[in-house]
C-alpha positions in Angstrom: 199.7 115.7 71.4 196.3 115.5 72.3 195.1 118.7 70.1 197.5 117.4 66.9 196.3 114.0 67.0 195.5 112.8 63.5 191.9 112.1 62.9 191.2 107.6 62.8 190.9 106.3 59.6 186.6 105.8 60.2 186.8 109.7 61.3 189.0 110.4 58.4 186.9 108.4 55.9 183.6 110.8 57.2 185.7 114.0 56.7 186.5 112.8 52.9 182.7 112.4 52.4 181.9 115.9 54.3 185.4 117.6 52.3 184.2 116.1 49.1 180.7 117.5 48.9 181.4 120.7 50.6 181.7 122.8 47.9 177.9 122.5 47.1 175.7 125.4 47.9 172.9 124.2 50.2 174.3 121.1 52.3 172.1 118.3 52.0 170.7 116.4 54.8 173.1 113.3 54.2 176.2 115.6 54.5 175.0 117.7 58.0 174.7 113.9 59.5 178.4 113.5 58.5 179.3 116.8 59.9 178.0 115.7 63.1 179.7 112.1 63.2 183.0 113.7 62.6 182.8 116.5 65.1 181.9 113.2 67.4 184.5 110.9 66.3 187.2 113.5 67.1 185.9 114.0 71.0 186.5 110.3 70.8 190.3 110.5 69.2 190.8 113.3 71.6 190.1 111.0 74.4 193.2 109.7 76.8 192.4 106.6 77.0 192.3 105.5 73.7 196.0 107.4 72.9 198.1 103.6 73.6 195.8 102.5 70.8 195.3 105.0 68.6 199.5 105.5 68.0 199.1 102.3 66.3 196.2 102.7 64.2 196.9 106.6 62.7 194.8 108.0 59.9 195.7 106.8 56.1 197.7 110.0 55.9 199.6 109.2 58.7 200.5 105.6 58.4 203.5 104.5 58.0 205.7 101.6 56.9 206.2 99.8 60.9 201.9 100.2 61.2 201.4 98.4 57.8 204.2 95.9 58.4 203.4 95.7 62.5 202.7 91.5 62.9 202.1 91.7 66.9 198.5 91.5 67.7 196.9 93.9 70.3 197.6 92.3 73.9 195.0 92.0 76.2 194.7 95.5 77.9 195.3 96.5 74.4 191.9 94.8 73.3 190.4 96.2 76.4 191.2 99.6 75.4 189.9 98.3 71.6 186.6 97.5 73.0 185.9 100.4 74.6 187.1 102.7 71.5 184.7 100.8 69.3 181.8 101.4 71.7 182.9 105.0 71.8 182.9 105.3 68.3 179.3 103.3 67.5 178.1 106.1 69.6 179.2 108.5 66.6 177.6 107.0 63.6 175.8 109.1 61.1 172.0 109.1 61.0 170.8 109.1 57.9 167.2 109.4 57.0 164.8 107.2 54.6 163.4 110.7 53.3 166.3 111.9 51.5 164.8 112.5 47.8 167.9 113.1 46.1 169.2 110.1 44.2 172.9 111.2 45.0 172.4 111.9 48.0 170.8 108.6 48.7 173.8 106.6 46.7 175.7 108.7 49.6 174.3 107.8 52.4 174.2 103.9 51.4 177.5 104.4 50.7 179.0 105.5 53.5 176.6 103.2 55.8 177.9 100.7 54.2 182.1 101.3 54.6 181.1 102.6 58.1 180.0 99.6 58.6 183.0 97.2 56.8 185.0 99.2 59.2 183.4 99.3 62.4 183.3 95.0 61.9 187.3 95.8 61.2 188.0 97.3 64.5 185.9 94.7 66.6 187.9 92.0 64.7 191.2 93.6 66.3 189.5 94.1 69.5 189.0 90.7 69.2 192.5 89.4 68.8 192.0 88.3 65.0 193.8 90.6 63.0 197.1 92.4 63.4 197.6 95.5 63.7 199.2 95.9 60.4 196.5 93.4 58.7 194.0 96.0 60.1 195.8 99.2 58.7 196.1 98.0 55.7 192.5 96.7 55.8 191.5 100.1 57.0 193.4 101.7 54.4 191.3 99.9 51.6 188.6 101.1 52.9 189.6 105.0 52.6 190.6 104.2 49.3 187.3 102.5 48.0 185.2 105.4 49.7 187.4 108.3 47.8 187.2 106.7 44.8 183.4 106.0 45.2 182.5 109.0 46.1 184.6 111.2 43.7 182.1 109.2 41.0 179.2 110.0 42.8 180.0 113.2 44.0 179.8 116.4 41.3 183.3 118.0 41.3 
């Protein structure tokens, strides 16, 4: 399953902000940085030893009715395994750069710091026992809706 493995929801949410300014001509600087987190967030999915997490915390286009409705918090090799995902994936976050003169671009990059952010602090609360799994699908879930919807009115097209 390792090469089929759905992207995480913070991987997916990248790839919605790389998909959704693609279609532009010259890629801005913003958008290579998000290019480069994703290709780095799905070394990290790829990775065995996150796959007893990872079944419970699919992408937004993969989650079903048991992940939004799962009540069981993670146990505690389960937030071991959490911990170490989260480190994995701080190791993947996009660089952006104070020089960026295009206002969109800009509006981007706060943007997507910003849910990166909202859900990096979500995955260290379940690592940390205070959410369930389902509380944090459905939290995670908000957050790929609010950063579609975002950037679809900041993004052209």
């Amino acid at each position: 399953m390792a090469g089929g493995r759905k992207l995480g929801v913070t991987a997916a949410l990248l790839l919605a902000a790389a998909s959704s300014a693609a279609a532009q001509e010259n890629e801005p600087p913003w958008l290579l940085s998000v290019a480069e987190s994703v290709d780095c967030l799905r070394g990290v999915d790829a990775n065995p030893l996150f796959a007893a997490v990872k079944v419970r915390m699919p992408s937004a286009e993969s989650m079903g009715l048991s992940h939004i409705d799962d009540r069981a918090k993670p146990n505690g090799r389960e937030q071991e395994i959490l911990v170490r995902y989260a480190e994995a994936v701080a190791t993947c976050v996009p660089l952006f750069y104070e020089d960026e003169q295009d206002p969109t671009g800009r509006a981007a990059e706060e943007l997507l710091a910003r849910l990166w952010r909202e859900q990096t602090a979500l995955l260290r609360k379940l690592a940390e026992g205070e959410l369930t799994w389902g509380r944090y699908n459905r939290d995670a879930m908000q957050i790929d809706r609010n950063l579609r919807r975002e950037l679809a009115a900041l993004l052209p097209g």
